[in-house]
C-alpha positions as CSV (number, residue, x, y, z in Angstrom):
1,X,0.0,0.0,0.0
2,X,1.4,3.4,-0.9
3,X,1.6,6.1,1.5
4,X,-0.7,8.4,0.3
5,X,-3.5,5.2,0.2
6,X,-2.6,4.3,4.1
7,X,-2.8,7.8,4.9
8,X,-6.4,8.2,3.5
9,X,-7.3,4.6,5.0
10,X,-6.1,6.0,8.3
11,X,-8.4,9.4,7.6
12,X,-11.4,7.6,7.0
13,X,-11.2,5.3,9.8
14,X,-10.2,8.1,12.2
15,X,-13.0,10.5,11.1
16,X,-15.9,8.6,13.0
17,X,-13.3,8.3,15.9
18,X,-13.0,12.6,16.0
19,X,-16.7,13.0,15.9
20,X,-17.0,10.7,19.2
21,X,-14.3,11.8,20.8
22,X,-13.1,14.9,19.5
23,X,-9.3,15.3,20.6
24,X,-9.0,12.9,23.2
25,X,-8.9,10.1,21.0
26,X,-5.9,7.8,21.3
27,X,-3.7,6.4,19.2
28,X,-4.7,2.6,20.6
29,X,-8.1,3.5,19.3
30,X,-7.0,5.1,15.9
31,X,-4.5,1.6,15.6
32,X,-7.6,-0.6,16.2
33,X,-10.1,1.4,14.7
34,X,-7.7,1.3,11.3
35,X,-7.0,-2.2,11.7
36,X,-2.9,-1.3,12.0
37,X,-0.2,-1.0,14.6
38,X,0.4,2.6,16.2
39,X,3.9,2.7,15.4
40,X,2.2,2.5,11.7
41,X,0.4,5.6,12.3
42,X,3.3,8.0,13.2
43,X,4.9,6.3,9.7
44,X,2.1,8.0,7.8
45,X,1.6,10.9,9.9
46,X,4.0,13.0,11.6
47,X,2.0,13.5,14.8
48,X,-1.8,13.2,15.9
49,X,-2.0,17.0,15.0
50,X,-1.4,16.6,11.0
51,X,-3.4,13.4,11.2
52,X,-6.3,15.7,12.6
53,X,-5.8,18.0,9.9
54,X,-5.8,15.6,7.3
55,X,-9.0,14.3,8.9
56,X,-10.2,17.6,8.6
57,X,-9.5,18.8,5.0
58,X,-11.2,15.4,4.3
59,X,-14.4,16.6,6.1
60,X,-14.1,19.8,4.7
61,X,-14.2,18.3,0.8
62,X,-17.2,17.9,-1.1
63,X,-16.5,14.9,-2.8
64,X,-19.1,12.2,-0.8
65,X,-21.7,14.9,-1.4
66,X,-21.5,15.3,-5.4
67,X,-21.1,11.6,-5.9
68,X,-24.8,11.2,-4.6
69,X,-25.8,14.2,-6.4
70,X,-24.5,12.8,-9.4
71,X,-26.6,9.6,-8.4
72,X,-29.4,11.2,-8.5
73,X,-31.6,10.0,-11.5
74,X,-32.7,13.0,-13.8
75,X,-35.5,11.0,-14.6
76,X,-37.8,11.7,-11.8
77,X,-39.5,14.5,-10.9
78,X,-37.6,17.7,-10.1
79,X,-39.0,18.0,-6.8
80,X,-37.5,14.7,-6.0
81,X,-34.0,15.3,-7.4
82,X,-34.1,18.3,-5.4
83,X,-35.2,16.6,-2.5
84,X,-32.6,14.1,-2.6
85,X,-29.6,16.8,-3.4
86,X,-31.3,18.8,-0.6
87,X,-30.7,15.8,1.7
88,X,-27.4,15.1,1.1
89,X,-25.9,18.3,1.3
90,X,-27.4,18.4,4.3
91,X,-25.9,15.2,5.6
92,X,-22.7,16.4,4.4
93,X,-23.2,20.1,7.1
94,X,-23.9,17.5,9.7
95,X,-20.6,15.5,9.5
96,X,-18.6,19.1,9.2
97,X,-20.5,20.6,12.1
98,X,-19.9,17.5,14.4
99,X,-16.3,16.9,13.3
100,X,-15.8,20.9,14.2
101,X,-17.7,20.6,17.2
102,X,-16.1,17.8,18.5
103,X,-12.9,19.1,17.8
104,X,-13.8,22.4,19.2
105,X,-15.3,21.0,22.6
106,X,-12.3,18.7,23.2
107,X,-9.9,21.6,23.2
108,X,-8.3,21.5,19.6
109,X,-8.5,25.4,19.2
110,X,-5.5,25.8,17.0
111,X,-3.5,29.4,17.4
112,X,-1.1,30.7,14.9
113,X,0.4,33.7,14.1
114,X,-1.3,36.4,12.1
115,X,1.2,35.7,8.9
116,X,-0.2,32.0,9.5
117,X,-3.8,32.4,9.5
118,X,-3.6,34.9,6.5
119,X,-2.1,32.0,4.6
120,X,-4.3,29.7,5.9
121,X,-7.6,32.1,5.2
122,X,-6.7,32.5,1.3
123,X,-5.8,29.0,0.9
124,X,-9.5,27.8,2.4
125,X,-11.2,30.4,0.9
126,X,-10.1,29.6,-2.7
127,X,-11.0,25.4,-1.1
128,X,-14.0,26.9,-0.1
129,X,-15.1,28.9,-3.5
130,X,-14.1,25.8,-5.5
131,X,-16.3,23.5,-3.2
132,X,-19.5,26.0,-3.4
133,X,-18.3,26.1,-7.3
134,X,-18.7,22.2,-7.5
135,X,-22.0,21.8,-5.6
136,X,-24.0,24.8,-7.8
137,X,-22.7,23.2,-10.6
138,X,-24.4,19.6,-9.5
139,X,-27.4,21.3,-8.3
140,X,-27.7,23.2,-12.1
141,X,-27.3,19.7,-13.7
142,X,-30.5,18.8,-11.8
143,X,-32.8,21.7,-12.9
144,X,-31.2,21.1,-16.6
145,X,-34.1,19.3,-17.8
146,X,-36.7,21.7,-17.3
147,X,-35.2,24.7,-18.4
148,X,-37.2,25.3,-20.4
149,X,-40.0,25.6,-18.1
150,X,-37.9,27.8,-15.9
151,X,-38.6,31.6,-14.4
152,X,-34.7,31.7,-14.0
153,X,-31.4,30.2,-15.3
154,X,-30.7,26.4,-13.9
155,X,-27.6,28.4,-12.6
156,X,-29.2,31.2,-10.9
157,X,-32.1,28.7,-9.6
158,X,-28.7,26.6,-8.0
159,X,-27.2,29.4,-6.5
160,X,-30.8,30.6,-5.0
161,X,-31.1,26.8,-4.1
162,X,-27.9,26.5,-2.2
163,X,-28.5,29.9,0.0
164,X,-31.9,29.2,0.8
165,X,-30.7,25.2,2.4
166,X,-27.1,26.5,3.8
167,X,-28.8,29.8,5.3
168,X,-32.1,28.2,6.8
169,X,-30.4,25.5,8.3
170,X,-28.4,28.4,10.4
171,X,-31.0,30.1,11.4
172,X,-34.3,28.2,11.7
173,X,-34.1,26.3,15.3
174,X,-34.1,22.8,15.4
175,X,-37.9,22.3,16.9
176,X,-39.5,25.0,13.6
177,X,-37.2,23.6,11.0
178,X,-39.0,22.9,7.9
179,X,-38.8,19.5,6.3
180,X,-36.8,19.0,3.3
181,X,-39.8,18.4,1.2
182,X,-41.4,21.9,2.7
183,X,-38.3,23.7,1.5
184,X,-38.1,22.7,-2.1
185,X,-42.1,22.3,-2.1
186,X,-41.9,26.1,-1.2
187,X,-38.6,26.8,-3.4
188,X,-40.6,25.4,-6.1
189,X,-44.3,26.3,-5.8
190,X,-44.0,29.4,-3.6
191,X,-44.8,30.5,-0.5
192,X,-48.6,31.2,-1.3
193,X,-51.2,28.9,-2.0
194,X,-53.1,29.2,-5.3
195,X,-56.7,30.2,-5.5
């Protein structure tokens, strides 16, 4: 096995591990978890800090999320593509969030100097525009068919799309959140009911 493969098979047995335990997770854990000794472990990774970085830049990508969007049938009715897409990006804010939080509530708060975190800021912000870049360009592949039937550009409708799920799941609490379904029935249909 290459490095670069045992390093990601380490990453994606470690990332379930982090959201449990945040931190505070051992390396006898990350060894058994992985299914390797934990002298193999520091072979791969210089130290449990660039593991958890590598743990979180895999967390952070959006890969798992456009592979079920590409899934997604065109086939079936838009509200159900959008439903789907809907629920996997979704899925994909939840294992962020709890990796984050995790990290966060265990004591991982990472300080570096100012010259660091500028670095740091325009290298995640270009991660981050490429990542927002992929997932409107799945979504737009979903309202493709009907464009032709559409008030606004499969693009625009994406972009629309996107804010409305990132920014409602932000602010709505968790006992008035919508369902799915209600937010692309209402993305969709509107907000008023037809007479």
């Amino acid at each position: 096995m290459s490095v670069e493969d045992r390093r990601a098979m380490i990453v994606h047995a470690v990332l379930p591990l982090l959201i449990e335990h945040g931190a505070g997770v051992t390396t006898s854990q990350i060894a058994r978890a992985a299914g390797i000794g934990e002298g193999t472990i520091f072979r791969a990774f210089k130290d449990k800090d660039e593991l958890f970085d590598a743990c979180t830049a895999e967390a952070l990508k959006p890969d798992h999320v456009l592979d079920a969007i590409a899934e997604i049938p065109i086939d079936q009715p838009l509200e159900d593509r959008l439903v789907e897409a809907a629920d996997a990006l979704g899925a994909h804010l939840e294992r962020m969030g709890a990796l984050m939080g995790a990290l966060h509530a265990s004591g991982r708060v990472k300080h570096r100097d100012p010259e660091q975190r500028l670095k740091d800021r325009r290298t995640l912000k270009g991660g981050r525009s490429e990542s927002m870049a992929a997932m409107r360009g799945a979504i737009t592949e979903l309202f493709e068919p009907e464009k032709d039937r559409l008030r606004l550009s499969p693009e625009q409708l994406a972009a629309l799309f996107l804010t409305l799920l990132f920014g409602g799941r932000r602010m709505a609490p968790v006992d008035d959140a919508p369902t799915t379904r209600q937010v692309v029935d209402v993305f969709l249909h509107g907000a008023v009911e037809a007479k």
